[in-house]
Structures are given as structure tokens and as C-alpha cells.
C-alpha positions as CSV (number, residue, x, y, z in Angstrom):
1,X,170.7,108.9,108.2
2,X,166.8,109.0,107.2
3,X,165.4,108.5,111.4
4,X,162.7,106.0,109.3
5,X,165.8,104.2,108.3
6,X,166.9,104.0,111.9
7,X,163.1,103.0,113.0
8,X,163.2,100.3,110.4
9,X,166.2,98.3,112.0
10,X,164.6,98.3,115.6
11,X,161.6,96.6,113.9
12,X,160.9,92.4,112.9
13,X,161.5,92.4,109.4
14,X,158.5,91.1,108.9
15,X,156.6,94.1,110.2
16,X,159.0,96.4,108.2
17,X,157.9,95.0,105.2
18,X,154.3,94.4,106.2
19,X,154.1,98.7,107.0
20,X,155.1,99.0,103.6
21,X,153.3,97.0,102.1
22,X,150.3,98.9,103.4
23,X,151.5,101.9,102.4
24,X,151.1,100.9,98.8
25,X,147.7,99.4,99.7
26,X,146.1,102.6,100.9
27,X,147.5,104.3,97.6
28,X,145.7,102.0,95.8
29,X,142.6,102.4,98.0
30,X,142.8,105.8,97.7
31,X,143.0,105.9,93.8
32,X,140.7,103.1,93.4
33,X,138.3,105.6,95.8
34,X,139.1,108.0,93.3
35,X,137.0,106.5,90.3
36,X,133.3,106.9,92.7
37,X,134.6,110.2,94.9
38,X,135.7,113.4,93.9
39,X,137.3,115.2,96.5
40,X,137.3,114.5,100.2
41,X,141.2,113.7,100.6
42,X,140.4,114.0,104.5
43,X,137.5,112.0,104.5
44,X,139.2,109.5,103.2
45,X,142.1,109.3,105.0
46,X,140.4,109.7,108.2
47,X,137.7,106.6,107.7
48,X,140.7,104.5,106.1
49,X,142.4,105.4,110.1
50,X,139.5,103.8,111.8
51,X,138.9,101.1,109.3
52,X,142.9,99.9,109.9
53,X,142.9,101.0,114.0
54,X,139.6,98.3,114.0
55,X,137.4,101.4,114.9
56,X,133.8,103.0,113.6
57,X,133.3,106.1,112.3
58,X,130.3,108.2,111.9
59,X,130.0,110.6,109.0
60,X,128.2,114.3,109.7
61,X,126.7,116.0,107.0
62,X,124.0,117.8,105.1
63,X,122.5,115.8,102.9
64,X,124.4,115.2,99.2
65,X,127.7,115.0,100.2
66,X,128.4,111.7,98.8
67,X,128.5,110.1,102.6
68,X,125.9,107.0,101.7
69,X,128.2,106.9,97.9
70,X,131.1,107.0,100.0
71,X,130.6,103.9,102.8
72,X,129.4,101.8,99.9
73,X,132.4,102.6,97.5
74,X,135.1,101.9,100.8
75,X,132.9,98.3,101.0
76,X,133.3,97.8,97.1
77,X,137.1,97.5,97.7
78,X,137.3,95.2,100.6
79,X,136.2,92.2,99.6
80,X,133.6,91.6,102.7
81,X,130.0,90.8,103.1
82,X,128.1,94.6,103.2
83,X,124.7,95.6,104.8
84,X,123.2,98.7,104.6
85,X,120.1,100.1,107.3
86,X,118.2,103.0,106.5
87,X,117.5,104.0,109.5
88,X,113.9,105.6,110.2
89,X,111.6,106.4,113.1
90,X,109.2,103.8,112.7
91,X,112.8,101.4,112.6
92,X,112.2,98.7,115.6
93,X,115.5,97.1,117.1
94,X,114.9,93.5,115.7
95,X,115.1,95.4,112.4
96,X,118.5,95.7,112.8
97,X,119.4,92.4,115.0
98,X,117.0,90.0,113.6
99,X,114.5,87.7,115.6
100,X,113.0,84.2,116.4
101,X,110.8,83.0,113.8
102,X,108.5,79.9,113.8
103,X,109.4,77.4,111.6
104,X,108.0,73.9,110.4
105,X,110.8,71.5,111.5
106,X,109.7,68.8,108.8
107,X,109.4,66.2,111.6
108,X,105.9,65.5,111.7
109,X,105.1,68.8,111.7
110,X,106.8,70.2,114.4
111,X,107.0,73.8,115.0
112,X,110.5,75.1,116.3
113,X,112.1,78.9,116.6
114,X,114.5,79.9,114.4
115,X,116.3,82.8,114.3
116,X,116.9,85.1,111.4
117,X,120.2,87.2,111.3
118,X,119.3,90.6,110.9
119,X,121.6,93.1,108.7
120,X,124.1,93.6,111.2
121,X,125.3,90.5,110.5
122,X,128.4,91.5,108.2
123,X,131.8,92.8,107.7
124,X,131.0,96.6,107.2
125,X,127.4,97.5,108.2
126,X,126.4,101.2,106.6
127,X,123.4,102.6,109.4
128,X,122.2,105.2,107.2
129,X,120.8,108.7,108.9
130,X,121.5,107.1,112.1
131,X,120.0,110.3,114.3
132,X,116.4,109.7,112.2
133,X,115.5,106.5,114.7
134,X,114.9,106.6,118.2
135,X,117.1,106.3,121.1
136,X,115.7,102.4,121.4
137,X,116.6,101.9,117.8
138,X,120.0,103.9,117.8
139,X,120.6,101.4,121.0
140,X,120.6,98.1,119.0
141,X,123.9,98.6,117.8
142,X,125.6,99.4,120.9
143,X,126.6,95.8,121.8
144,X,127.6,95.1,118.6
145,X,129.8,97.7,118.6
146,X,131.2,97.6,121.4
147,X,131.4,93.4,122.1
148,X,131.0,92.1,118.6
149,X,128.5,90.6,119.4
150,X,124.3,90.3,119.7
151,X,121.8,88.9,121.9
152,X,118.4,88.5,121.0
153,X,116.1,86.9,123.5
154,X,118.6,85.7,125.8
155,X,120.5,83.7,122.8
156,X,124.2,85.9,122.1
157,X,125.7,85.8,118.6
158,X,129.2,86.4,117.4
159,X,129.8,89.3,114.2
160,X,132.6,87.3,112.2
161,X,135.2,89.7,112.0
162,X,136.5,92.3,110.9
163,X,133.3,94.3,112.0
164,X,132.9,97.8,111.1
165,X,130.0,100.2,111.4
166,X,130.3,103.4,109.4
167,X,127.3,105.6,110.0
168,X,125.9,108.9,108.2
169,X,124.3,111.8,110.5
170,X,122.4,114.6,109.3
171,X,122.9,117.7,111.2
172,X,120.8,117.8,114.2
173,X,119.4,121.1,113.3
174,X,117.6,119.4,110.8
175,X,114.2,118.2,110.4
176,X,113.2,115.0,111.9
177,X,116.5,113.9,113.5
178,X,117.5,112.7,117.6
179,X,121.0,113.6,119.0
180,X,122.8,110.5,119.5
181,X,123.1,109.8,123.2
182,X,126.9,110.1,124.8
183,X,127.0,106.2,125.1
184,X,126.7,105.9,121.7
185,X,129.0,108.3,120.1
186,X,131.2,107.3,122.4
187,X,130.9,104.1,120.6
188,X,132.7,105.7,117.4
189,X,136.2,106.0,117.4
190,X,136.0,109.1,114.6
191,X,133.1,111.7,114.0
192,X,134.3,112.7,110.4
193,X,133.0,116.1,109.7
194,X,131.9,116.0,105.2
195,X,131.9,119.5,103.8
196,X,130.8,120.8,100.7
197,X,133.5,120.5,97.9
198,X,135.4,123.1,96.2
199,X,134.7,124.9,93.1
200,X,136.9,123.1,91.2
201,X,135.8,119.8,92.7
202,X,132.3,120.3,92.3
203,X,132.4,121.0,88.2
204,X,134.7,118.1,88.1
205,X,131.1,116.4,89.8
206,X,128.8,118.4,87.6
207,X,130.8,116.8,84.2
208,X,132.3,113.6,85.8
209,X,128.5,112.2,87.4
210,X,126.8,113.2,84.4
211,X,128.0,110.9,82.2
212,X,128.5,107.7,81.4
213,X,128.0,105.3,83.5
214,X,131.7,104.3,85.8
215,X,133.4,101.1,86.0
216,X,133.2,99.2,89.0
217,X,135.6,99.3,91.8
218,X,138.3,96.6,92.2
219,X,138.5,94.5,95.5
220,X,141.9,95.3,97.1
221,X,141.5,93.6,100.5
222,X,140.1,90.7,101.8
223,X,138.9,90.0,105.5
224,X,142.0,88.2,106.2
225,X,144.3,90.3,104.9
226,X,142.4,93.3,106.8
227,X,142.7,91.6,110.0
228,X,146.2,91.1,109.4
229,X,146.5,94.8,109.3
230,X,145.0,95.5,112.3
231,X,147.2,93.5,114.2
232,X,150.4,94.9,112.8
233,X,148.7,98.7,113.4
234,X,148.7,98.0,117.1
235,X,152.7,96.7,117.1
236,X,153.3,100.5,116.0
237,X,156.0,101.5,118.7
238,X,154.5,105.0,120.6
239,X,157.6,107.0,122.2
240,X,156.2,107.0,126.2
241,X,155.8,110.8,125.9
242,X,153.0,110.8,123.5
243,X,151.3,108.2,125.8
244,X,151.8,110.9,128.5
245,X,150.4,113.7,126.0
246,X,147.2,111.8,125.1
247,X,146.2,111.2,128.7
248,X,147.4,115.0,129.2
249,X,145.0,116.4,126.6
250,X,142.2,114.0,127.4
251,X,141.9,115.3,131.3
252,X,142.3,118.7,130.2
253,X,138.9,118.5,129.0
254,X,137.2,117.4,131.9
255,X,135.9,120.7,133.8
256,X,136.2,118.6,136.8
257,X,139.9,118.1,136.8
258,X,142.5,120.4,139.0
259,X,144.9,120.6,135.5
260,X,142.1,121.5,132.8
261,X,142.1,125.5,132.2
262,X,139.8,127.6,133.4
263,X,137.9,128.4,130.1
264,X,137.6,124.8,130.0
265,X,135.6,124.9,133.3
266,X,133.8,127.7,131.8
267,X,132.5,125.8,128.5
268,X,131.9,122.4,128.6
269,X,130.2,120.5,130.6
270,X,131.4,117.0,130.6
271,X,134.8,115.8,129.2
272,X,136.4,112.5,127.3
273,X,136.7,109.4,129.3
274,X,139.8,106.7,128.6
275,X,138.1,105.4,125.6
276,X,139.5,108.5,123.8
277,X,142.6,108.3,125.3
278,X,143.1,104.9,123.0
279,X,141.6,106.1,120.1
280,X,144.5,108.9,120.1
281,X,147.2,106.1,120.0
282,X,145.1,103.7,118.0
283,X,144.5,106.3,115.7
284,X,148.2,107.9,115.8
285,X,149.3,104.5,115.0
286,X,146.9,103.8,112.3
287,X,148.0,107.1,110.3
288,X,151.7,106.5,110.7
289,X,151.3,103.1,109.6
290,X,149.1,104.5,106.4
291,X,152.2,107.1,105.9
292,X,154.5,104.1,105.9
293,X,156.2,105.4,109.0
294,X,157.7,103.1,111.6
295,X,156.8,105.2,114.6
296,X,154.3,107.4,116.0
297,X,154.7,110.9,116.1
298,X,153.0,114.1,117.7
299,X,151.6,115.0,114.0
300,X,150.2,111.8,114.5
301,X,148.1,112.2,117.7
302,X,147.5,116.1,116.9
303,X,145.8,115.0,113.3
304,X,143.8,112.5,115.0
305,X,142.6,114.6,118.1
306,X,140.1,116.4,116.8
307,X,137.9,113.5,114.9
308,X,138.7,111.6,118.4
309,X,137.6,114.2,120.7
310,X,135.1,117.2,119.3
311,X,132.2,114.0,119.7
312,X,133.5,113.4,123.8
313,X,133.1,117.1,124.7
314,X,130.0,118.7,125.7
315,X,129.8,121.9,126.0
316,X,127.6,123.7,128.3
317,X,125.1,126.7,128.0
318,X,127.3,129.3,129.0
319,X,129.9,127.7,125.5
320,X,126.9,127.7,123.3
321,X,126.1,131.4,124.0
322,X,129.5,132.4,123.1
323,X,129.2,130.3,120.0
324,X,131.8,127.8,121.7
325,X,131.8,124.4,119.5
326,X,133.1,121.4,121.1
327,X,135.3,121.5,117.7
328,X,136.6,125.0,118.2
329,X,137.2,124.2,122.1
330,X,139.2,121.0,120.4
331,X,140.9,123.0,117.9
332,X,141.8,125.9,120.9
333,X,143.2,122.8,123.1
334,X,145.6,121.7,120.8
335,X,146.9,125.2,119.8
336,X,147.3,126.0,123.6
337,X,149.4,122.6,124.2
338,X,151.2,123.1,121.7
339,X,152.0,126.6,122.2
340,X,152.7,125.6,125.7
């Protein structure tokens, strides 16, 4: 018997039937991506994880991969309210947040504050080139990130959900640009590496963007419909040994801890904390549910460990020397626990 088959009747029927049905919705999001993005089968996938696991993801690249092209085709087909920031260093926080304004009340000319929703204020916010704003400004969108919320001069203000933040980086080798600080890339559940495309892929850009001009994209969810998702992403059923093999690999990357290896110790300088320990589950959840799986698997968690984790771990002098990545230390992790 097909072990899915067997998964299926330890489920509500309801949720069985749910997981399929959003099977069948991320084929159609993935076609429907199809007509604006050429290539990028991982991108996708990856930012279609953290969009279902209620995460944010942050997008590294050179410039001209498509990222900006990418964020706003994604919040084409969900049918949700869409803001994008360019972010720049003369960008001040209540750029992003918004501020009290004085306005006329209309009442014999009385003058009251008002305050003026900045564009965070939507479903999927795009901060564009996050890394070319200041720490201050990169700091605005830390509470909305994290609490869903904002508070402007002592006044707090709920983000109607779902809320996602998908931001674009440029290298930080590159002109003009501030690492993110820890706190906030800790804030993203993903750090989705773009590359360049293939050959093939890149004449199909050269005759396909050339043209004439594309249809639009089709709305495929709404923000009911993608909340319902996120709840039935988290009633995934995790066996208790990947829960014991996410916390496993997370401490092995703290130089700190009695169980990490030594090269570990010898590379990076400060690990992941427990927020990557629930992206892995959230995250191995999301895909299997994507997959149309009824379960969580170790594929899961090991396809998800390296967009959770290469952001969490910092290396250290003696790493960067040896040309020591906190990717390839990732990558090396997993072989080794595998391998194990």
C-alpha cells in the first residue's frame, strides 16, 4: 500500500482534501508564475514555503535577476492589497510606518492629529534593496515583522493579516549597501539565494521579454483562503525524530555547545537560536504540504535547512580566510549528519 495512502486515513478528511487541494493550487501558482518568470523553479518553490508556513523571505542577488519582477508577480496572484518601498539611505522610518499629521477637524476649525498609514500597511509588503537604508531604517520593520503590528508615537496598530514581507538584497560587496543586522535576518524565515539563469533560460528571456507585451496574471488566492492554508500547514503531523533532528542540527552550529564539531568551533562565530529550529518544521511542513504529502519527511527538513540556516550562522575570521561560507558550513553540516 502507497505509505501516503496510509497517512491519508490517520488524517480529518477534511484536511486530506484540503492538502490536496493545495497541491493543485501551487501547480497553478507555479504555471501562472510561469507567464512573468522564466526559470527559478527553486526560487519559486522556496518563497511559495514561507508564503504558506506564514513566514518572510529575503531574496539575495545581483541586480537583474528578476527579484523586484518576481515579488510583484507572486502579489499579482494572491488577491491582497500590495505595497512596495524602495528602500534608500536618505529613507527615514516614518517612511515606511507612517506618521501623525495635523488636520482641520471641520469643527470650528479645530486642529487635531491624524495619522497616515504608511506602506506597510498591507498584505505583501515588497522592501526593495533592503541593505541600501540604514540600520534605523532597516529597524522599522522589525515589529512588524515579528508582532504584526506598529507603533508610532506611543499609538500601536494591527497589519490585517495575512502579512508578508518579501525583501530583495544586493550583495553586500556591492556599492552603497549595510549588512542587515542579526536581529533582523533573523526576522526572515528564508534567505533565498537568485542566481543567474541558464543558457537556455536566458534566450528563452532574450526572445520571450522582447516582445509583445504579456497578459496579466490571474488571482488564484484570496486572503481568506491563504489564511486558511496556513492553518492547515501547521496540522502537518512531524514524526518526533525529525523534531529531535532539527533541534540536533540547530545546536550543532553553536561553537559554544559540548555536541557541535570541532571545525564548527573553528569557523563560526555565533550559531542559530530556536527561531530556526521552527522554521525547519514550519518549513518541512509547508513543502510536504506543497508536494501533497500528508507527513513530514527528512527530505523535507534537509531541503529547507539551508535557506533556514546559512542567514543564522556567522562565521568568524579564521572561516573567512579559508573561504568558509556560512552556506558551505550549512551544506558540510548536513552531509556530515547524514553521513552520520
Amino acid at each position: 500500500m502507497d505509505p501516503n495512502t496510509t497517512l491519508a486515513s490517520q488524517l480529518p478528511p477534511d484536511d486530506v482534501a484540503a492538502i490536496e487541494q493545495l497541491g493543485n493550487t501551487y501547480q497553478a501558482f507555479r504555471e501562472e508564475l510561469g507567464k512573468a518568470i522564466i526559470g527559478q523553479d527553486q526560487v519559486i518553490e522556496r518563497l511559495a514555503i514561507c508564503l504558506f508556513a506564514r513566514g518572510h523571505a529575503l531574496l539575495m542577488g545581483v541586480p537583474g535577476l528578476a527579484k523586484t519582477l518576481l515579488v510583484s508577480s507572486v502579489a499579482q496572484t494572491f488577491d491582497l492589497s500590495f505595497n512596495r518601498i524602495q528602500f534608500t539611505p536618505d529613507l527615514m522610518p516614518a517612511d515606511i510606518t507612517g506618521t501623525d499629521i495635523i488636520q482641520e477637524s471641520g469643527v470650528g476649525g479645530r486642529r487635531e492629529f491624524e495619522f497616515i498609514k504608511g506602506p506597510v500597511f498591507a498584505n505583501i509588503v515588497l522592501a526593495d534593496e533592503i541593505n541600501r537604508a540604514p540600520a534605523k531604517t532597516q529597524s522599522a520593520m522589525l515589529e512588524a515583522m515579528q508582532e504584526n503590528k506598529v507603533t508610532v508615537l506611543g499609538n500601536t496598530y494591527t497589519l490585517q493579516p495575512p502579512f508578508f514581507v518579501l525583501a530583495t538584497q544586493n550583495p553586500i560587496e556591492q556599492e552603497g549597501t549595510y549588512p542587515l543586522p542579526e536581529a533582523q535576518l533573523d526576522r526572515f524565515m528564508f534567505l533565498i539565494e537568485v542566481d543567474y539563469p541558464s543558457v537556455d533560460e536566458e534566450k528563452r528571456i532574450a526572445r520571450e521579454t522582447t516582445g509583445a507585451a504579456r497578459e496579466a496574471l490571474s488571482h488564484l488566492l484570496n486572503g481568506e483562503k491563504v489564511l486558511a492554508y496556513q492553518q492547515l500547514v501547521r496540522r502537518v503531523p512531524v514524526p518526533e525524530h525529525l523534531y529531535e533532528y532539527a533541534v540536533n542540527i540547530v545546536r550543532k552550529t553553536r561553537p559554544h555547545q559540548p555536541e557541535s564539531p570541532q571545525w564548527i568551533k573553528d569557523t563560526v562565530g555565533w550559531g542559530a537560536g530556536p527561531r530556526a529550529v521552527q522554521y525547519l518544521i514550519l518549513g518541512a511542513k509547508s513543502r510536504a504540504a506543497l508536494r501533497g504529502a500528508y507527513m513530514a519527511t527528512l527530505d523535507d527538513i534537509e531541503a529547507v535547512a539551508s535557506p533556514v540556516l546559512s542567514h543564522r550562522v556567522i562565521t568568524n575570521f579564521s572561516a573567512e580566510s579559508q573561504g568558509m561560507t556560512s552556506k558551505k558550513i550549512v551544506e558540510r553540516l548536513i552531509r556530515e549528519m547524514k553521513e552520520a
